[in-house]
N, C-alpha and C positions, 0 to 999 in steps of 0.2 A: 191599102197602105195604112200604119199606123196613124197617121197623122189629121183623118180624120176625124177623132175625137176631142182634136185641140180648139177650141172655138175660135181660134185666128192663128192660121198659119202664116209667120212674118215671110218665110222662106217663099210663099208662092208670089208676094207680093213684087210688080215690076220695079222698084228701085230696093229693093235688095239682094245681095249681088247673090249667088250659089255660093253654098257653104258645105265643108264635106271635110270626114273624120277620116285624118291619115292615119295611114299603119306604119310600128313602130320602125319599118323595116326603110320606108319611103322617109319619115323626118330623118334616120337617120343621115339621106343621102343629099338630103335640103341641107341640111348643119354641114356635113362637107362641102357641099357645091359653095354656099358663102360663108364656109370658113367661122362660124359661129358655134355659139353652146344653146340651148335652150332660152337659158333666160335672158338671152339675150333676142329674143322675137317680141314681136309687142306682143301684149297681155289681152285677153278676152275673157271675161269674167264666168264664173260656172253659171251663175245668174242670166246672163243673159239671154235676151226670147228668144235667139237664132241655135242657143245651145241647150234650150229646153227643147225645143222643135225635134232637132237631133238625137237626142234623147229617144223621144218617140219613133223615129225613124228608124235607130239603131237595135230598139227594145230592149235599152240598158242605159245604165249612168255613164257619163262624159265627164272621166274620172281627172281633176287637179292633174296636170302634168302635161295631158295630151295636145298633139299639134291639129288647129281645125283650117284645113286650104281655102282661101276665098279665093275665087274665079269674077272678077268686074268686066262687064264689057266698056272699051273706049273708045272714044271717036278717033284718039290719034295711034293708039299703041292696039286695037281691037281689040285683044283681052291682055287685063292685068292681073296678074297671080300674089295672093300676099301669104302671110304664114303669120297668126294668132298663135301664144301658148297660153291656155285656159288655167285660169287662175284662184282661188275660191274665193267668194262672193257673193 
């Protein structure tokens, strides 16, 4: 995997949830399902170590625009699904 050239991978780390690049085809269907626009999902900065990681994983830039899914696991709901749109930074 790419990723092992990063000297600290956040993503492997146990409190940080899964992080994964949707395709434009899926945000679409997210923005229907709740009725929203983009910019209206909270914001994840292009900076950030979970979307540099990404990066690496994907073997490309995690270009301004894009929606990244986090997957959380919970004690009450087992997993909770959010929706970042990555922002520059």
């Amino acid at each position: 995997m790419a990723t092992e050239n990063i000297s600290f991978n956040v993503l492997k780390h146990e409190l940080v949830p899964e992080h994964d690049l949707l395709p434009e085809e899926e945000v679409q269907k997210v923005l229907a399902k709740f009725r929203i626009t983009r910019d209206q999902l909270p914001k994840i900065k292009a900076s950030d170590a979970a979307i540099k990681v990404l990066e690496n994983v994907y073997g490309h830039p995690i270009q301004v625009g894009s929606v990244i899914k986090i997957v959380r696991k919970s004690e009450t709901a087992e997993l909770f699904v959010a929706y970042r749109l990555v922002i520059g930074g």
